[in-house]
C-alpha positions in Angstrom: -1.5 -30.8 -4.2 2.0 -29.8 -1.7 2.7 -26.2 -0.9 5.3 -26.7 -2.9 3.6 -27.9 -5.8 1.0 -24.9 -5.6 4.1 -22.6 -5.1 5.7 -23.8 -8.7 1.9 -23.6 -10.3 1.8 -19.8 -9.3 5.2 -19.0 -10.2 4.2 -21.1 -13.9 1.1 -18.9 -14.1 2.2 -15.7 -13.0 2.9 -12.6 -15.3 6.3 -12.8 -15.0 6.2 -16.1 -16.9 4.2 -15.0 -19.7 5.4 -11.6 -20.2 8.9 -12.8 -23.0 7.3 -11.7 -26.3 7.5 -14.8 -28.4 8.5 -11.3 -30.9 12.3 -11.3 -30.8 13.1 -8.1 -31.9 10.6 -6.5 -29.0 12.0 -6.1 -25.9 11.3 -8.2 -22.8 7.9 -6.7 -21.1 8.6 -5.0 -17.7 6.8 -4.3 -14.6 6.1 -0.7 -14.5 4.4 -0.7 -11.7 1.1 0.7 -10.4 1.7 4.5 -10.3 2.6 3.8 -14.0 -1.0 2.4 -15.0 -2.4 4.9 -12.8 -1.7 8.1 -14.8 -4.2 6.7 -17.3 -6.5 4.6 -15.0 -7.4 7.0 -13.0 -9.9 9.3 -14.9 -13.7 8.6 -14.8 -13.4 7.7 -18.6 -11.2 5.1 -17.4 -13.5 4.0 -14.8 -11.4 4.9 -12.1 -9.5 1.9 -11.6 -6.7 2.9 -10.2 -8.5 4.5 -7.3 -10.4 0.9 -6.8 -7.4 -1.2 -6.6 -6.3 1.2 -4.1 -9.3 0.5 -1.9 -9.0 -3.1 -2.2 -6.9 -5.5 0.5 -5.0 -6.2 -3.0 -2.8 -2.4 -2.6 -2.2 -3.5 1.2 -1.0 -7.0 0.4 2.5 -6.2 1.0 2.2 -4.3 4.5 0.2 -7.3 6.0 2.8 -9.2 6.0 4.5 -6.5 8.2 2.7 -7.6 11.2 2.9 -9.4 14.3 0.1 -11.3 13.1 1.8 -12.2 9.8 5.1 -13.6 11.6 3.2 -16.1 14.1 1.5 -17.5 11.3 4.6 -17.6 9.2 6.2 -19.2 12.4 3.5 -21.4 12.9 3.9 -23.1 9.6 7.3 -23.8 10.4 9.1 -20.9 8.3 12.4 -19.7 10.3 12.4 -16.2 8.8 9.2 -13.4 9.0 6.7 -13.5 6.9 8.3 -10.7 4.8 11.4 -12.5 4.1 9.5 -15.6 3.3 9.5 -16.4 -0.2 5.8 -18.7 0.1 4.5 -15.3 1.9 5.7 -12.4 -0.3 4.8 -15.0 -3.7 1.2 -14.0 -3.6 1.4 -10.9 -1.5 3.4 -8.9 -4.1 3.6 -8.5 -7.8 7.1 -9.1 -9.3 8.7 -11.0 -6.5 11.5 -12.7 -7.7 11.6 -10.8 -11.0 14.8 -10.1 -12.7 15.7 -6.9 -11.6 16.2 -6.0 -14.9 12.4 -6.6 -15.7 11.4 -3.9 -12.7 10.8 -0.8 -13.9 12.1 2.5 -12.1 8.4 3.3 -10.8 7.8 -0.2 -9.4 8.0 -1.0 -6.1 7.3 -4.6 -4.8 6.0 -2.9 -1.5 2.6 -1.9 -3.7 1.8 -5.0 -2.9 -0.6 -7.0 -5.5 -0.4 -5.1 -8.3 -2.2 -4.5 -12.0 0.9 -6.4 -13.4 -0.1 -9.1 -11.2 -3.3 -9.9 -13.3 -2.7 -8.1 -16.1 1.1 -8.8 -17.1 4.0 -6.2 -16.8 3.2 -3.9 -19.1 5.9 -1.9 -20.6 5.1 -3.0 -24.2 1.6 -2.4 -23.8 1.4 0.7 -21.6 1.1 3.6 -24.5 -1.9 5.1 -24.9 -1.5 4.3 -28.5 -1.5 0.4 -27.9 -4.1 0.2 -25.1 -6.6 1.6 -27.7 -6.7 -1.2 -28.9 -7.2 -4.3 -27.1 -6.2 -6.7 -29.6 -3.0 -4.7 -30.3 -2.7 -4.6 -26.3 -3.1 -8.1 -26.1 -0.4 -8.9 -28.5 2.0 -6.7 -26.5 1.3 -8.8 -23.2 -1.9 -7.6 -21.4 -3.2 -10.3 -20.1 -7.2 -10.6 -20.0 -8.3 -13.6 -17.9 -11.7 -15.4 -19.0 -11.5 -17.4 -16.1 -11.0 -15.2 -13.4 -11.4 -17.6 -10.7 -9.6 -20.0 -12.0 -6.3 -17.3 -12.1 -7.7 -16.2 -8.6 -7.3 -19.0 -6.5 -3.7 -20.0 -7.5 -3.5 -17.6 -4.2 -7.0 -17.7 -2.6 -6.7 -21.4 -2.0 -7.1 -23.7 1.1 -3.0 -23.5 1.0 -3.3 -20.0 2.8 -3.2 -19.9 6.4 -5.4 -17.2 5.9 -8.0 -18.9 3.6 -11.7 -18.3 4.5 -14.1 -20.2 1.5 -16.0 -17.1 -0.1 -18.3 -16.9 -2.7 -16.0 -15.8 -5.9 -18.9 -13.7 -7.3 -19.2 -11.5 -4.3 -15.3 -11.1 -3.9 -15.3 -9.8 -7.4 -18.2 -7.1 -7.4 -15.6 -5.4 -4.7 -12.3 -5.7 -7.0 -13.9 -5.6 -10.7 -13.1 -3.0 -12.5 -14.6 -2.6 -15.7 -13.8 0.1 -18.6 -17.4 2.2 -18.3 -19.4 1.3 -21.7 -19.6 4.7 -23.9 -22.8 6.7 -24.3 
């Protein structure tokens, strides 16, 4: 598979291509952003999720590509601009790159780097408290629940990267999961 090819395959399987409502009287889902899903995924109840995707490389996706480092490698792969004006770069460093700008939300920021929305679609129509009660509700407004994580995962982590190192995918996910905690 090209870079190119990969590229289009990410861009096919992102959020941002799943998240028109096959519903025509809802409105398109937008990215809200992280802060957004925060409020509510923060709390122990919630299993403090927020606060693990803010430990994880995935919240500081977006300033590695501010770095020396970053530009040689973008230079060395024959890109003319830096690595954070390079569309192959910011495509899996960032969650809604490219986006409509209509379709980013006031608290999103593409500088959050790889965001919820990134795995879990934008989430405007599923954000309420009132939806995400209910996961199949939540579903049908666009959260996106991948049963093949590691399929979804390497449309990014792939031998494309400069930056690839093989790992084992288990491992990688006991540091990311981020599971609701069951109730007692």
């Amino acid at each position: 598979m090209t870079h190119r090819t990969a590229i289009i395959m990410l861009i096919m399987f992102s959020p941002l291509f799943f998240c028109q409502d096959k519903d025509t009287d809802k409105k398109p889902n937008t990215f809200v952003g992280a802060e957004t899903c925060g409020l509510c995924h923060k709390t122990e109840k919630a299993g403090k999720q927020y606060d693990i995707w803010k430990s994880t490389k995935h919240s500081q996706a977006y300033k590695a590509l501010l770095t020396p480092r970053a530009d040689s490698i973008a230079l060395a792969r024959g890109y003319k601009t830096p690595a954070i004006k390079t569309d192959e770069c910011m495509g899996c460093h960032t969650s809604g790159y490219k986006a409509d700008p209509t379709l980013l939300g006031a608290k999103f920021h593409v500088e959050d780097g790889v965001q919820c929305e990134t795995c879990h679609g934008a989430g405007s129509n599923y954000k309420s408290v009132s939806i995400m009660k209910n996961k199949e509700e939540a579903i049908k407004n666009g959260l996106m629940i991948h049963t093949d994580r590691e399929s979804f995962c390497v449309q990014c982590h792939n031998e494309k990267s400069p930056t690839y190192v093989k790992q084992d995918f288990a491992v990688m996910w006991d540091k990311i999961k981020h599971p609701i905690p069951k109730s007692k």
